[in-house]
Structures are given as structure tokens and as C-alpha cells.
N, C-alpha and C positions, 0 to 999 in steps of 0.2 A: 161721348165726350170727344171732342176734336183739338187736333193741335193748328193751329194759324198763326199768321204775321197780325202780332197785335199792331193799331194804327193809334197816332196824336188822343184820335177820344177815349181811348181806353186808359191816359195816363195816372187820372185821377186813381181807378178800380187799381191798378198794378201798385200805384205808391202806396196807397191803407196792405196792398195784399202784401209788398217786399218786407214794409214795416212791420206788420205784425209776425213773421214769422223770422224776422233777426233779431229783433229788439223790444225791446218791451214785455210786460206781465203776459201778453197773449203767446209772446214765443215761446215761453216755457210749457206751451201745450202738446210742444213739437219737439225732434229731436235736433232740429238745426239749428236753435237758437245762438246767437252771438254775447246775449245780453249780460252773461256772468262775465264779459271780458271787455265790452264796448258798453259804453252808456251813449245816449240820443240816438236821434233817425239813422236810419240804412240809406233814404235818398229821398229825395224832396220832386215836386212838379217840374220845376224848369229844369234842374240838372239832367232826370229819365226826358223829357223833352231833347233835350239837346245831344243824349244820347241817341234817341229813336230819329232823331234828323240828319244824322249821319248816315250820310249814302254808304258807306262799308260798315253799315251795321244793321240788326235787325232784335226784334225781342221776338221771341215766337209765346203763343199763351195758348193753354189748355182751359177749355170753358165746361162747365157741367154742366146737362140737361137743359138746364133753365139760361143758361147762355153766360152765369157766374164765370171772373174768370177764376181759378181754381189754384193756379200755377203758370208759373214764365222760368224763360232762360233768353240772358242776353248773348247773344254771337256778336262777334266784328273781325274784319279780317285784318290785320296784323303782320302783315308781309306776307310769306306763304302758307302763316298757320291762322287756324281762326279760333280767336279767343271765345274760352266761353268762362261765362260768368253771372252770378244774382241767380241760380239757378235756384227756385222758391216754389214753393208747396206750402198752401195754407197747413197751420199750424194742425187744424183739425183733422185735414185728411191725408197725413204724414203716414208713413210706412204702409201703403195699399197699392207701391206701384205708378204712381202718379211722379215721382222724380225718374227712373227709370222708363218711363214714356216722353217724358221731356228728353231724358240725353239721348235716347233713339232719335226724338225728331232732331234735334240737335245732328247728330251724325249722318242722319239724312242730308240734309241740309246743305250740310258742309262738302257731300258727294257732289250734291247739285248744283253746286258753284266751283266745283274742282278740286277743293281743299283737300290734302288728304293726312292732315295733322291739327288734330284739336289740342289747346293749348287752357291752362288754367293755373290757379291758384289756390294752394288751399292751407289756412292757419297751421301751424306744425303740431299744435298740440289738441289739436281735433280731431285724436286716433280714433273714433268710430266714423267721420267722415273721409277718412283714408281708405279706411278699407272700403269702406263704401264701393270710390271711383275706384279705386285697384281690384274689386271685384268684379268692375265692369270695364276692366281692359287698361284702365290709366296708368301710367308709371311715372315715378318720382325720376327728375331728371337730372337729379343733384344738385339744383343750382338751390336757394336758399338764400331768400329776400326779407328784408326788413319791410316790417305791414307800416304803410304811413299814409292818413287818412289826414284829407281838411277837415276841420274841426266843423264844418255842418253835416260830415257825415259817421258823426260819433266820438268822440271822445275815449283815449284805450284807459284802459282801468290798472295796464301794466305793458310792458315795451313786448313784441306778439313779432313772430317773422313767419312765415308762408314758404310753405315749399312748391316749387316750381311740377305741375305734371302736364305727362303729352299722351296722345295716345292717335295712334295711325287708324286711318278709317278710308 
């Protein structure tokens, strides 16, 4: 399994892949799911379009054997840090290591364009996806945001804020 710069034709596979594993009956196969807290899609064709056409931005996607993609993480560069974010692992092949190959290529990545500060977001009350990234180097930077999404990409089920993390690479 390889990690690459997904391209325009992979948008369709990436939208069914972000979808099913934030939202909806199929996330709950995973541990990432969103969907006890957000109702509707995580992102649609033209919005991940309009994201992947952003020359300071990139999706990188892990493909399996058969050339499935499996999992994605968005970068964009963001003044001197480069965000990352939508980082997704099919539901079904969640805890084997396949997110942890994502944030390596991720931090790769981010060497090979200079970056040397990844930046992220993460729900405040998603204590097993805290520890997660603080087990893998990330720190909570004290700052602490209110989550405010357009209504095509989800609906909160209750008012939800995100804590700010960085981590030097």
C-alpha cells in the first residue's frame, strides 16, 4: 500500500471514503466517527474539488493492493504552518496503523516543502482522538475555537468547540 497526491479523478472515491467514516450508519464501524454529534455529509464533490485546486494545498491518499483508496489527509499551507486535516481511514480498516502512515506521510511532506509546524483541529470532547495525536507528538496549543460548520457540511446536533494543536516536524 502506497501513500500519493491524490488527483481531480479520485474525488468521487475520497468523497463516499471521508463520508462513510464521519458520518453516517457506516462510521460507527470506526472509531472516528462524528455522527453522534454532527448529522449530514462531511463534504461533497465540488467543495473537496475546490479544495484539491488550491495550489497551497494537497490531499495525499493511501490505496490498497487493488489500487482502493483506503484513507486520505488534507494539508494546505497556512502562513508558516501547514494545516492538516479530514484525516480518514475507512471505517473498516481503522486501528491497523493506517492513520499513523497517513500522519508520517503527512510530516514527510511537510519537511519537503520546508514546513516545520503542523497545525490542526481537533473536537474538545474527542478524548480518545486527543490522545491519539498527543501520542504521536501533537500538543494542545491553548487556543480553543468554536466548531462552525455551513450547513452542507453537517448540522451539530449541539454547540461543539475544537482545540487548537501544533506539533514541530
Amino acid at each position: 500500500m502506497s501513500v500519493t497526491a491524490a488527483t481531480l479523478s479520485d474525488v468521487p472515491e475520497l468523497v463516499v471514503l471521508i463520508n462513510s467514516a464521519y458520518r453516517g450508519e457506516n462510521s460507527f464501524k470506526g472509531w472516528t466517527t462524528e455522527a453522534g454529534m454532527i448529522d449530514g455529509q462531511r463534504i461533497d464533490a465540488p467543495s473537496l474539488t475546490e479544495q484539491m485546486s488550491d495550489r497551497d494545498a494537497v490531499v495525499l491518499k493511501k490505496t490498497d493492493d487493488l489500487g482502493r483508496i483506503v484513507g486520505c489527509v488534507y494539508l494546505q499551507k497556512r502562513g508558516e504552518k501547514l494545516y492538516l486535516g479530514m484525516l480518514t481511514v475507512s471505517p473498516v480498516m481503522q486501528a491497523n496503523g493506517l492513520g499513523r502512515q497517513l500522519l508520517e506521510a503527512a510530516e514527510n511532506y511537510a519537511r519537503e516543502i520546508d514546513y516545520h509546524t503542523i497545525t490542526m483541529t481537533v473536537i474538545t470532547s474527542r478524548t480518545e482522538l486527543l490522545s491519539y495525536y498527543e501520542r504521536r507528538g501533537y500538543h494542545k496549543t491553548g487556543e480553543v475555537i468554536p466548531l462552525l460548520i455551513p450547513e452542507k457540511f453537517g448540522i451539530l446536533k449541539q454547540p461543539l468547540e475544537m482545540f487548537k494543536l501544533d506539533k514541530q516536524v
